[in-house]
N, C-alpha and C positions, 0 to 999 in steps of 0.2 A: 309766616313772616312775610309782611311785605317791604318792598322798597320804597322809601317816598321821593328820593335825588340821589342823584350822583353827582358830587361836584369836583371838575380839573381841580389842579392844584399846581404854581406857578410858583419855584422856589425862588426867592430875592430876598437882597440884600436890603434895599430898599422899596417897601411895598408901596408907597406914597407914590414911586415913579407911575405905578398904574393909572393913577388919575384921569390925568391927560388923554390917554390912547383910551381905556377901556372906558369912560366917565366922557368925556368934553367928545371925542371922536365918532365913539361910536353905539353912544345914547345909553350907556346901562346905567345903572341904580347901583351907589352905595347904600348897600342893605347894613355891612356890619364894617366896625371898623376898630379890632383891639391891638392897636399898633403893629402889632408883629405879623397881623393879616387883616386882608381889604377882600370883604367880598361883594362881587357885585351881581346883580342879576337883570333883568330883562324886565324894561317896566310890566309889562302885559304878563309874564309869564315868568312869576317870582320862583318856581323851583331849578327855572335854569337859571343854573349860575356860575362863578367860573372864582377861583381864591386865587389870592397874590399874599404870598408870607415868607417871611427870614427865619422861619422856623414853625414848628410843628403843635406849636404849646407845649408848656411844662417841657421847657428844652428837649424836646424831641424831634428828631427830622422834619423838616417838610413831606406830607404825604402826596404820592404822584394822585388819588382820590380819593373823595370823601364819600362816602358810601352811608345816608340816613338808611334805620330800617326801624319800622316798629313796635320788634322785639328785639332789642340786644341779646338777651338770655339765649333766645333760640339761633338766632344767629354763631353767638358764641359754641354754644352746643354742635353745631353743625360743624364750626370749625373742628372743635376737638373730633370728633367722630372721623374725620377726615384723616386723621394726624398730621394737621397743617398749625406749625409753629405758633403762640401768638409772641410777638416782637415786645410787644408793651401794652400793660392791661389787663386788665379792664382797671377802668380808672373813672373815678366819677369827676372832671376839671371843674373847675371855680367860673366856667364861663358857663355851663351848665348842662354839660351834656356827661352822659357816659357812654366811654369807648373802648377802643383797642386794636392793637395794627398786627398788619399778618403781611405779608408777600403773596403775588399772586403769582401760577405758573414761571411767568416772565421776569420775578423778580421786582417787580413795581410795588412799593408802601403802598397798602391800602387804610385806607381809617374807616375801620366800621363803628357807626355813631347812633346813640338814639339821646333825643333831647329828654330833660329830665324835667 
């Protein structure tokens, strides 16, 4: 399994507020924008990126990371194997990826994601 990003995750109520700061300020790319998140990245270096959302999709929390990898299955496997909870998931969302969230050590939502 490997990883392709890791993306922050910036919970708001209002993600549009991004704009300004992370857009007009300080030069990033809206890459994606399905109201409830704004993500942006780095003209030169499109796998850095950073989210802004009022939730999680499919009404689920804001994740503190977005964690691509290009094997969910194994991924997933790995979790179990560990006996580390999954929270929600696996789930295939209508924006087109499938995932599912876990906590790490510290307690932080993780969203581990592979595009479908």
């Amino acid at each position: 399994m490997k990883i392709k990003r890791i993306v922050p995750n910036i919970a708001s109520a209002q993600p549009e507020r991004a704009e300004f700061f992370y857009q007009d300020v300080l030069g990033l790319d809206l890459v994606m924008d399905l109201g409830w998140i704004r993500t942006y990245a780095a003209p030169d270096r499109r796998e850095m990126q950073l989210g802004v959302a009022s939730q999680g999709g499919s009404d689920t929390p804001v994740p503190d990371l977005s964690i691509e990898v290009d094997d969910l299955n194994e991924a997933l496997q790995r979790v179990r194997d560990a006996g580390i909870t999954v929270e929600y998931g696996p789930a295939h969302e209508p924006w087109g990826v499938h995932r599912f969230y876990i906590r790490d050590p510290f307690g932080k939502l993780i969203n581990i994601l592979q595009h479908e």
